[in-house]
TORMIFI-590362 format. One record per residue (C-alpha): chain; y, z, x; residue number from 1; residue in one letter. Coordinates in nm, 2 decimals, decimal comma. Each point is the difference from the previous one (the first is absolute). Layout:
REM TORMIFI-590362
(A (Y Z X) NUM A)
...
***
This chain:
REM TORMIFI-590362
(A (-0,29 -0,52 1,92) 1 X)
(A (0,08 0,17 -0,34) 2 X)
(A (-0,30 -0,02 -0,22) 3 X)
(A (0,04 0,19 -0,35) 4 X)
(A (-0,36 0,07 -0,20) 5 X)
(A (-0,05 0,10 -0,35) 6 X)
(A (-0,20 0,17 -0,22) 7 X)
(A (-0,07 0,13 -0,34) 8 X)
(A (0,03 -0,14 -0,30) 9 X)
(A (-0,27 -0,15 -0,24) 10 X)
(A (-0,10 0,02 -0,38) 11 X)
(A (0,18 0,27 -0,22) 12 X)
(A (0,08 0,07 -0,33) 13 X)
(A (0,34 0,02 -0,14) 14 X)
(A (0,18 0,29 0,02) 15 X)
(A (-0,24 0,10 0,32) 16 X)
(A (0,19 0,01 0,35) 17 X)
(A (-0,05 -0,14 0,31) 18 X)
(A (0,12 0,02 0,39) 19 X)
(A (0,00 -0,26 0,24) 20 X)
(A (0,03 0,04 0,38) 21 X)
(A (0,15 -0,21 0,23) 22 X)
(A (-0,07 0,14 0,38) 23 X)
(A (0,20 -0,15 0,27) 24 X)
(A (-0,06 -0,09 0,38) 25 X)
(A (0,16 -0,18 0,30) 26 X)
(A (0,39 0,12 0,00) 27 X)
(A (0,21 0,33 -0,07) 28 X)
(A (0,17 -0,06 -0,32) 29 X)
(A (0,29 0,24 0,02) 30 X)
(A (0,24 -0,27 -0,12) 31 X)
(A (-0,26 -0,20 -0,28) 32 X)
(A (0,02 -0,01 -0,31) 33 X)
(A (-0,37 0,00 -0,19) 34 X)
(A (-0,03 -0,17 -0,37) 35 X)
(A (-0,30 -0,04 -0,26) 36 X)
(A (-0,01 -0,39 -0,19) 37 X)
(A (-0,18 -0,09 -0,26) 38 X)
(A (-0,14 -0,36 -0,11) 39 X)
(A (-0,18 -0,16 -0,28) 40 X)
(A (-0,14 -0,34 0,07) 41 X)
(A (0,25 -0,30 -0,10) 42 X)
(A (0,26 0,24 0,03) 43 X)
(A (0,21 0,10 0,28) 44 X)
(A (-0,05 0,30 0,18) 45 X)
(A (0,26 0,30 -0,12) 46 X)
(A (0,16 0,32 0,13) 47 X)
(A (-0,16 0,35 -0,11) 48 X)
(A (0,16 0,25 0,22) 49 X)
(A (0,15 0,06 0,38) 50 X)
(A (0,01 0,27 0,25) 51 X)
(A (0,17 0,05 0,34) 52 X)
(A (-0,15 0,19 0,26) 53 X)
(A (0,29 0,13 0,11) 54 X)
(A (0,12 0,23 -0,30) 55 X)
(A (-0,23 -0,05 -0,26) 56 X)
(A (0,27 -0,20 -0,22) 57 X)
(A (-0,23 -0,17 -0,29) 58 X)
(A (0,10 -0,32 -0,22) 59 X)
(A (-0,20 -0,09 -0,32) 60 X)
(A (-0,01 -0,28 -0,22) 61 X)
(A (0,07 0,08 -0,37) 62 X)
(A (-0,38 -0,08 -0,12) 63 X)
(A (-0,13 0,27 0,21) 64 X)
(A (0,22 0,29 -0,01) 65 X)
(A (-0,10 0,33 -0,11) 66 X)
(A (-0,35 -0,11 0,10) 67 X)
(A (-0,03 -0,08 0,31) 68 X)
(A (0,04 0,19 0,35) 69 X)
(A (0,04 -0,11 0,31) 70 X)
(A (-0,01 0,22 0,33) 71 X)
(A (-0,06 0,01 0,35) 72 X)
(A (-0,20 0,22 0,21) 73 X)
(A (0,15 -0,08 0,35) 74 X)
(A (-0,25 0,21 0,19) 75 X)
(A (-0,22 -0,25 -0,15) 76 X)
(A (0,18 -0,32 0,01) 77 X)
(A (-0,09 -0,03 -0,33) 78 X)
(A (0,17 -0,07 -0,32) 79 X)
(A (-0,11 0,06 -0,32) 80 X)
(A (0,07 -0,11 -0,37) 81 X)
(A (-0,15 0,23 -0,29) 82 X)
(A (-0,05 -0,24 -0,33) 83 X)
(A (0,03 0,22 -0,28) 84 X)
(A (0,02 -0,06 -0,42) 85 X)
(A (-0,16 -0,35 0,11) 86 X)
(A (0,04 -0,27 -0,24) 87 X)
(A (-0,22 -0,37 -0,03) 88 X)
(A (0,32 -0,15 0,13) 89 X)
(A (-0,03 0,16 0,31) 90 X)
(A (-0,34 -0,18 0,08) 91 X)
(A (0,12 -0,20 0,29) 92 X)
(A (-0,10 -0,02 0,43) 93 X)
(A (0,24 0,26 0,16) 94 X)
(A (0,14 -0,10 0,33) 95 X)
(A (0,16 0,22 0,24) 96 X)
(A (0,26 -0,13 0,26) 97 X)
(A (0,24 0,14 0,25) 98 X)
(A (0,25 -0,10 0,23) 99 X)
(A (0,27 0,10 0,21) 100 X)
(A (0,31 0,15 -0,28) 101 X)
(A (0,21 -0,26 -0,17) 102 X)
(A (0,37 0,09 -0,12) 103 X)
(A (0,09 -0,23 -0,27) 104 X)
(A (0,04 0,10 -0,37) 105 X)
(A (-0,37 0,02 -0,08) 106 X)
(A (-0,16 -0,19 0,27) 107 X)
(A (-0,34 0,22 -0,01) 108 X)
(A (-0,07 -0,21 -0,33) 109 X)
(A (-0,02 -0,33 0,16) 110 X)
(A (-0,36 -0,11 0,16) 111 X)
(A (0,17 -0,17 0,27) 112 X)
(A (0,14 0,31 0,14) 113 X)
(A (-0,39 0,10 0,14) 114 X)
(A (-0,17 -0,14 0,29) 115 X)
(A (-0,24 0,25 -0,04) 116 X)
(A (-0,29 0,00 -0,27) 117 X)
(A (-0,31 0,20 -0,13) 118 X)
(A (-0,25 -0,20 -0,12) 119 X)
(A (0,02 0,08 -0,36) 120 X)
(A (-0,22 0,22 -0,23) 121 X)
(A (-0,06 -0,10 -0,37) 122 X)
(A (0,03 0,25 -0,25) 123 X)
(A (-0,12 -0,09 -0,36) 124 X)
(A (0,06 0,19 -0,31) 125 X)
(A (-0,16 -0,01 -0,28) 126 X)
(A (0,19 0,09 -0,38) 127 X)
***
């Protein structure tokens, strides 16, 4: 059974940075792909940024680029996403998911691609 935990986050400034971790159990994910969302109550939840295990290929969405990192430590199982430059609109619960790869034109953006969930970790900040 997969079981994905997180950790980090909290209360920050803007302009401070941040790294969440999302460590990883129950399967060999040679052929997953790994992906950070974000959500806001009353809104849905939205795509930050995906990594596969296999090569390290990394998608981002527009809002966060230049900012934010994501990485994997596969000795670990762990991946990672460095918050930097933070802004008040990034207050939001951070949610990482994984799955097996998908292959359409950006599938790792849709939630219903993950069977897999962390169990989310709030990060707040303050202007």
């Amino acid at each position: 059974q997969v079981q994905l935990v997180e950790s980090g986050g909290g209360l920050v400034q803007a302009g401070d940075s941040v790294r969440l971790s999302c460590a990883a159990s129950g399967s060999t994910f040679s052929t997953w792909i790994w992906v950070w969302f974000r959500q806001v109550p009353g809104k849905e939840r939205e795509f930050v940024e995906a990594i596969r295990w296999s090569n390290g290929e990394t998608n981002y969405a527009d809002s966060v680029k230049g900012r934010f990192i994501i990485s994997r430590d596969k000795t670990k199982n762990t991946v990672y996403l460095q918050m930097g430059s933070l802004r008040p609109e990034d207050t939001a619960v951070y949610y990482c998911a994984a799955d097996t790869d998908c292959y359409g034109s950006g599938c790792y953006e849709s939630v219903s691609e993950y069977d897999y969930w962390g169990q989310g970790t709030q990060v707040t900040v303050s202007s």
